[in-house]
N, C-alpha and C positions, 0 to 999 in steps of 0.2 A: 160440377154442380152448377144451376143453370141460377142468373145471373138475380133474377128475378126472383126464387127461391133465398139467396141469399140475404136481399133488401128484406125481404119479408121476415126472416130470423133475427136480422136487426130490427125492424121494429117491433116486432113480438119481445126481444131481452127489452130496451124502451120502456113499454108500455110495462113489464113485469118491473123494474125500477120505480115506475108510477105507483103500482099498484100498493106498491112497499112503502107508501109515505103517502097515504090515504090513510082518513082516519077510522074508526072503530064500529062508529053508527052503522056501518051496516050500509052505507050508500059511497059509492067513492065521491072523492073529493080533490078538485084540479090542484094541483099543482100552484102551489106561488115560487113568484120568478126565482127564488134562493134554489128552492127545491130543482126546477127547470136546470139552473144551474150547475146544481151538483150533480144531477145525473146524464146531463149531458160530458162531465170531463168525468165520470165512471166509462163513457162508453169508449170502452177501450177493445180492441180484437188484434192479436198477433195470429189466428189460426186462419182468416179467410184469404186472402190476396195471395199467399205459398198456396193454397187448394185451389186459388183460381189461375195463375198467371205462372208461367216460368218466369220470373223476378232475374235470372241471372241471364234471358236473355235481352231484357230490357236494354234500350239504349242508355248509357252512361254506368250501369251495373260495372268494368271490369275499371271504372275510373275509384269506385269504391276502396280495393285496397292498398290506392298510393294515401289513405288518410291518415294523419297523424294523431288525429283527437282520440285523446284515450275511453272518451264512453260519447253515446249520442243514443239520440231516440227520433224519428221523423213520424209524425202522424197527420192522417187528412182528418179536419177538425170532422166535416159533415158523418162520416162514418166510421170516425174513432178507430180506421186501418191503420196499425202497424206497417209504415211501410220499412222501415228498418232500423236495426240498432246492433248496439255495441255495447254490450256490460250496460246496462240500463237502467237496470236494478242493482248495482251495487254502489256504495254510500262514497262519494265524493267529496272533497272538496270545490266551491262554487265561487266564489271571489264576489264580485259587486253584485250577481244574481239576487242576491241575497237582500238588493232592494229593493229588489219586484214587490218582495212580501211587506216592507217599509213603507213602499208608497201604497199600496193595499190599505195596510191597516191607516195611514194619516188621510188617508182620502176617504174610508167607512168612519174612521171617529173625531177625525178633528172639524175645527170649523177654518175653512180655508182664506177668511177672512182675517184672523188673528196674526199677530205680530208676532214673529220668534225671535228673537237676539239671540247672539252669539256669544255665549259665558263661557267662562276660565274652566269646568267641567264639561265642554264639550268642544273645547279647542283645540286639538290634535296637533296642526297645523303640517297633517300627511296627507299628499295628494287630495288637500283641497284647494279651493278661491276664496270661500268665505275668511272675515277674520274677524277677530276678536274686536267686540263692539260690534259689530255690523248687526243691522235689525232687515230682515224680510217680513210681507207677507207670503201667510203661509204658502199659500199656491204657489206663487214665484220659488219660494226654497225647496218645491217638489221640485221641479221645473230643473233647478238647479244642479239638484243630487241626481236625478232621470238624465238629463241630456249631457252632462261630462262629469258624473258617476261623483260626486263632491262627499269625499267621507263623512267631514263634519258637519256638512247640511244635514245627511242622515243621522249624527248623534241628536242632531239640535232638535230635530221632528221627534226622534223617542224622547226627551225628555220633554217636549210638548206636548206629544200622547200618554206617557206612559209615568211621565212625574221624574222618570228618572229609568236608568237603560236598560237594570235587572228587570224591573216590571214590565218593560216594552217587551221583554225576549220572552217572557213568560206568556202575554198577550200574542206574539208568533207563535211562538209553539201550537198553542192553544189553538190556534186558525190553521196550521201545520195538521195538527189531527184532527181538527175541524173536515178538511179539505180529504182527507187519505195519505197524506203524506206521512207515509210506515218510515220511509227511509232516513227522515228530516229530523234535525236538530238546528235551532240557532242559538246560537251567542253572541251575537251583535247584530246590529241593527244595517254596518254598512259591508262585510266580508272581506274584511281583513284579516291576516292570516291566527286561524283560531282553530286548535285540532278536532272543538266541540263544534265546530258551526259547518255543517255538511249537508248532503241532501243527493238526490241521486235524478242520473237525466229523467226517468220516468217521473221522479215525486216533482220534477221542475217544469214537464209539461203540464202536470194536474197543473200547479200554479198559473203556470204560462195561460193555457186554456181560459182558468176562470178569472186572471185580473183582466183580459183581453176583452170580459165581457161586461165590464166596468167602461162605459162611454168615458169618463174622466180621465181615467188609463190609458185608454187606447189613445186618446187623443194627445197626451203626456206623451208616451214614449212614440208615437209617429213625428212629432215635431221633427223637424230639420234644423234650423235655428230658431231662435230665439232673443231678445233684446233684456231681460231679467232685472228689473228694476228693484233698486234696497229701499228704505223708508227717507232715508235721508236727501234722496234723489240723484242719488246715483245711477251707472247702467251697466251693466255687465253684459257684453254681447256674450251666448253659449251658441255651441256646433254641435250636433249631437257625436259621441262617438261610435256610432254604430252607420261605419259608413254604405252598408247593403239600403240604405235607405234610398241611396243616391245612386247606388250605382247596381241593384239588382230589381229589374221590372215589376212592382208589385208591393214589394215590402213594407209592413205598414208596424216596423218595431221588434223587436223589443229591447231587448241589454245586453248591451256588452260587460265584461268582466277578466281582470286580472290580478294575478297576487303569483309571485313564487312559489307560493304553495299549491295554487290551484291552476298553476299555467294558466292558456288563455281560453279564453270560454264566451259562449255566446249564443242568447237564446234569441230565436227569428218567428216571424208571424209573415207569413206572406199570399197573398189572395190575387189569381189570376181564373178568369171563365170560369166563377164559379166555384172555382176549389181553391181552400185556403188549408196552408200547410203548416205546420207549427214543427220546431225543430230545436233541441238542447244540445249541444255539441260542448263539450268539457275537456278541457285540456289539452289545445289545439301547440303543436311547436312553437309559435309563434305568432306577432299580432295579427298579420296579414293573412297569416295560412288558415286562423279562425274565419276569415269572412270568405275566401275563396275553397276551404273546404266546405262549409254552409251553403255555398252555391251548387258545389256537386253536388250535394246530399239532396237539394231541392229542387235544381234539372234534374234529377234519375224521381225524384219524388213527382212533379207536372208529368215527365212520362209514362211512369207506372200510373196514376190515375187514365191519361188519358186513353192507357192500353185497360183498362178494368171498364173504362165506360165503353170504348169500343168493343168489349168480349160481347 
């Protein structure tokens, strides 16, 4: 099928997306940016790139089945190609993924200015730094829970959005089937180990996709470090742990993630000439295999683009 034909069929599905959230009068009507939004992470296709390209002769294709990660999904954001996956659609466990959708919802509803303390109902004191007593602004304690995954900063942000943690997860959910995420369920706010709090690589690219397209977000989880200042005047220096930032050409984010139950997991955002790749990898053997399987899967992903633009 000629290549040109193809571009065309995506944006004819596009434009019928459009046409579908026009209103009644009888005249269409543009799009506002939520709209833009949503149906841009609809544009999804697993059927064109298999009809265009042999994929398994691509270079890094036979690197594929040394992977450990139990499910993944890779997509070129611009034309929503599948370029591959692995159990995609079935329901996962996500470990700190899970506060992609946390920093979402505190950065759409809170006011980033506001003071959050650290109370006796949201003090875990599991694989976090924050501690009892300690006050942030709020920005800083995204900052916090984003760049070295802080459990409790994330309890401390739902009950600043949500009054308290049932209602924060009820407010996910809600933005969960908001978004299409068929797959998704939360139960907490930061993905620690919970049989109710799941979601699947495909429902975590929708996510991935659409917090990406939050300026606030992206600019959150690209940080590399950070200096995280408390009220009291304190400093907390953070690193982020998503080390492909630093050491994979392009990468601008997103989250790492782990728990026993969910092994190691890690969703990538990365943008070279033009093409930017988005990538869910779930349940990798171990920490390090999560970041250097993610590199496979996004050298064979820059190659197959660049064999698709070449055809």
């Amino acid at each position: 099928m000629n290549k040109n034909v193809i571009i065309a069929f995506l944006l004819l599905s596009l434009c019928c997306l459009t046409a579908c959230n026009t209103g009644r009068s009888g005249g269409a009507s543009p799009l506002t940016p939520e709209q833009e939004r949503l149906s841009h992470i609809n544009l999804i296709d697993s059927v064109t790139l298999p009809s265009l390209l042999h994929l398994d002769s691509i270079e890094g294709s036979d690197k594929l089945e040394s992977i450990s990660a139990e499910a993944w999904m890779l997509v070129d954001d611009n034309t929503g190609f599948v370029i591959s996956q692995k159990y995609a659609n079935e329901p996962a466990f996500m470990a700190s993924l899970t506060k992609m959708m946390t920093c979402l919802l505190a950065l759409e509803n809170g006011n980033l200015s506001d003071t959050v303390k650290i109370t006796e109902d949201v003090f875990i004191a599991r694989d976090s730094r924050v501690r009892l007593g300690d006050g942030y602004v709020m920005s800083h304690l995204i900052d916090e829970m984003m760049l070295v995954s802080d459990n409790d900063a994330a309890y401390a942000l739902a009950k600043q959005i949500g009054g308290d943690t049932l209602t924060f997860c009820e407010m996910m959910n809600e933005k969960a089937a908001y978004l299409g995420m068929t797959n998704t369920h939360f139960a907490n706010p930061n993905g620690m180990p919970n049989f109710e709090n799941y979601s699947s690589a495909s429902d975590l690219i929708r996510l991935s996709r659409y917090c990406m397209r939050d300026s606030s977000f992206a600019q959150i989880v690209g940080t590399k470090e950070k200096d995280i200042r408390l009220t009291d005047g304190r400093h907390m220096p953070c690193r982020n742990t998503n080390v492909l930032l630093t050491t994979y050409e392009g990468c601008i984010g997103i989250k790492t993630g782990f728990t026993r139950q969910a092994g190691n997991c890690l969703a990538s955002a990365v943008t070279r000439g033009g093409v930017t790749l988005y990538l869910v990898l779930l349940n990798s053997r171990s920490m390090s295999s999560r970041f250097t399987e993610s590199a496979i899967l996004l050298d064979y992903g820059f190659n197959v683009m660049k064999a698709y633009h070449n055809n």
